[in-house]
N, C-alpha and C positions, 0 to 999 in steps of 0.2 A: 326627393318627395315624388312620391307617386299616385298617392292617393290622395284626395280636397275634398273638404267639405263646404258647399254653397249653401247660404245660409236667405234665403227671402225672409224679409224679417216684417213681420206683423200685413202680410198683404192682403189680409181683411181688413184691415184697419186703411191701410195706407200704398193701394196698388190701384189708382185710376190713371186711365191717359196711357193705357200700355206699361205701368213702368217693373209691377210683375214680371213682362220680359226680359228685364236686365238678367235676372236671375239665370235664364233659362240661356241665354244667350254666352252668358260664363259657361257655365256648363257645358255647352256644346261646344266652343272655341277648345276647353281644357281636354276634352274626349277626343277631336279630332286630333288631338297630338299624345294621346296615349295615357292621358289620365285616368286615374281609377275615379269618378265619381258622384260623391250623394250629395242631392240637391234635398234638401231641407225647407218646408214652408210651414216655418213658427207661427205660428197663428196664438189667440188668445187662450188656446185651452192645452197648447205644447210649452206656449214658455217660449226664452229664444236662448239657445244656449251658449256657452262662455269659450267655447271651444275649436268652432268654425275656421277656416280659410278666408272666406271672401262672404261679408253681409252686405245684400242689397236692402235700400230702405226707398220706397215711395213716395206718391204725393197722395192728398187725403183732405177733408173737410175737416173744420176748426175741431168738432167733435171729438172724432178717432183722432186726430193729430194733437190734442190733448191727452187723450186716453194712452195712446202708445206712451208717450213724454214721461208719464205719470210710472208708467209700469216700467220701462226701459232705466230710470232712474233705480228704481228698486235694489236691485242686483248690479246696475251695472256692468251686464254683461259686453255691453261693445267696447268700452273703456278697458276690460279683462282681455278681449280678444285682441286689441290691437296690442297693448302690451306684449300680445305671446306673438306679436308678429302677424297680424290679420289685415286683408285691407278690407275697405270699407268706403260704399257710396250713399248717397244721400243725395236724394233729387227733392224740389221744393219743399212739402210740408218739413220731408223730413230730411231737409238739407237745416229749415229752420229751428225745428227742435235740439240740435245738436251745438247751435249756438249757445249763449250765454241766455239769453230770451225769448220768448217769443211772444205773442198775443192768442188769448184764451178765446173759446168762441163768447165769450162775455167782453170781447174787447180790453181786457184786462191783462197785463205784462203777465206772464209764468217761465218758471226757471226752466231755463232747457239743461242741456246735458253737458254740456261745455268742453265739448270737443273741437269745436274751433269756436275762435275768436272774434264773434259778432251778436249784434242781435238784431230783432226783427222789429220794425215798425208798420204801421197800417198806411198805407195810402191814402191819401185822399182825391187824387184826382181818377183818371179814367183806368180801369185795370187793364192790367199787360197780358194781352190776348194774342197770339200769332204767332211765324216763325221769329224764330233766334238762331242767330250765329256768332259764332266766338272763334276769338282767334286765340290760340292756347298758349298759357303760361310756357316761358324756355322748361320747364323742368320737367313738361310732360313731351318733352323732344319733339320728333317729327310725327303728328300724328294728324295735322292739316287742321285745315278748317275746321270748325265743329257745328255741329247742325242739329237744333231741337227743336220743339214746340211748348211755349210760357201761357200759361194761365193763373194767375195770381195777384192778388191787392198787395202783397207783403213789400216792404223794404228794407231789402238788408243790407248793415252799417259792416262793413268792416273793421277791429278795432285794431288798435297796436301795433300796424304794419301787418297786420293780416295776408297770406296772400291770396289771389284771387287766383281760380282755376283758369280764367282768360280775361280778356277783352271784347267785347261788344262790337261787333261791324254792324249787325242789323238787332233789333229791338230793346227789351230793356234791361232781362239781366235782374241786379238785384236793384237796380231802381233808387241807386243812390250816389248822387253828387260824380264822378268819373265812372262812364259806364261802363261797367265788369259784372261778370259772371262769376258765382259759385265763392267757393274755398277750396283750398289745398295743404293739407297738414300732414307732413308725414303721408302715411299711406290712406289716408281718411281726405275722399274726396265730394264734394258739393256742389248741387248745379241746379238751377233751373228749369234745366232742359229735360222734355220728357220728346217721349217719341217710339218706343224708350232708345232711350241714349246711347244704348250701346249696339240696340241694330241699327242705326244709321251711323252710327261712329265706331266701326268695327276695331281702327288702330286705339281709337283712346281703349277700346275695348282690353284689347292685345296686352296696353299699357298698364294697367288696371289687374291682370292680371300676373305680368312680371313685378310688381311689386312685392310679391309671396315666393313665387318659383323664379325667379330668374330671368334670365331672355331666351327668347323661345324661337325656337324654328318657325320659316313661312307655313302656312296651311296648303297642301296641294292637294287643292279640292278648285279644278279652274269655271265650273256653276256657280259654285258659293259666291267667288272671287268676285265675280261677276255681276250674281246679283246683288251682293254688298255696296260693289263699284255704282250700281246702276240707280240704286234705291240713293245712295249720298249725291249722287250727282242732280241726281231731280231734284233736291231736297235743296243742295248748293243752287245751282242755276234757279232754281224757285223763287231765289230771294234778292241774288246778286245776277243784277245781267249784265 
């Protein structure tokens, strides 16, 4: 495979807090190692298509993170790509849509996509504003600490032995009963964490994308390295001293 299609998916809809960057961030990781590739921003009058490599999906107000839900169900196109082999991230809103539930801006349960195994409840006490850090499931190997920024009412249940993308050292995560972060299914991954997630988490980055192409050579680029290194370690020391 030499050529990858990056797929941003609905980031009118669903791209505050940075998380549009995930997209961009792929794409440049997969170029500096010699990929051919086209970065895709599905928007609401493109459609998202069924075909893609790698879909990133955002966070978003109750609104568009209904509206996506609704249209994404339609065709089912993320459920089609991962079938063909695609991976796939999902940060807040639309970590939640991809559940089994979620809550409408009417405060009202709606059917998510059910691509993993949870759903989404309302909060009631104070929302989960600040840094996050996670300590990451074994299956996402050695890719260290994880480091984001949570803004959100939601709480999300994990069902069925679900598993979670990590463990919580600092903040809330999905804010229910053992504190974890996200989901991990297959190649479809969920998280909280915006920032976006994958410029401050350059290895889960890496990670994220061997799930399609394989394991991949280091980046010898020693600026990049650098300032990846230097942007996670603020971000780390920020929260844990």
């Amino acid at each position: 495979m030499t050529r990858v299609k990056v797929v941003s998916v609905f980031p009118d809809l669903l791209g505050t807090y940075g998380d549009s960057g995930n997209a961009l961030v792929v794409s440049k990781r997969l170029a500096l190692r010699g990929f051919e590739v086209t970065l895709l921003e599905a928007n609401l009058k493109s459609g998202v298509p069924n075909d893609g490599d790698f879909y990133l999906i955002g966070g978003g107000e109750d609104g568009p993170q209904a509206r996506a839900a609704e249209l994404l169900t339609a065709d089912k196109p993320l459920e089609h790509a991962l079938s063909s082999g695609a991976a796939l991230l999902a940060v807040c809103a639309g970590f939640q849509i991809l559940g089994a539930s979620f809550l409408g801006p009417d405060l009202q349960p709606r059917n998510g996509i059910g691509i993993f195994d949870c759903v989404t409840h309302r909060f009631e006490g104070p929302r989960s504003v600040g840094e996050l850090i996670v300590r990451p499931a074994d299956e996402l190997g050695n890719v260290g600490l994880l480091t984001g920024y949570e803004n959100h009412q939601g709480v999300t249940e994990l069902l069925h032995g679900a598993q979670p993308l990590g463990v919580v050292a600092a903040g809330n995560g999905n804010n229910y009963g053992t504190k974890v972060d996200g989901a991990i299914d297959g190649r479809a991954l969920g998280t909280y964490m915006h920032g976006p997630v994958f410029a401050r988490n350059p290895k889960l980055c890496d990670f994220f994308i061997s799930l399609v192409v394989g394991s991949l050579e280091p980046i010898d680029d020693p600026d990049l390295i650098a300032a990846h290194e230097n942007l996670y370690l603020e971000r780390i020391n920020q929260v844990i001293k």
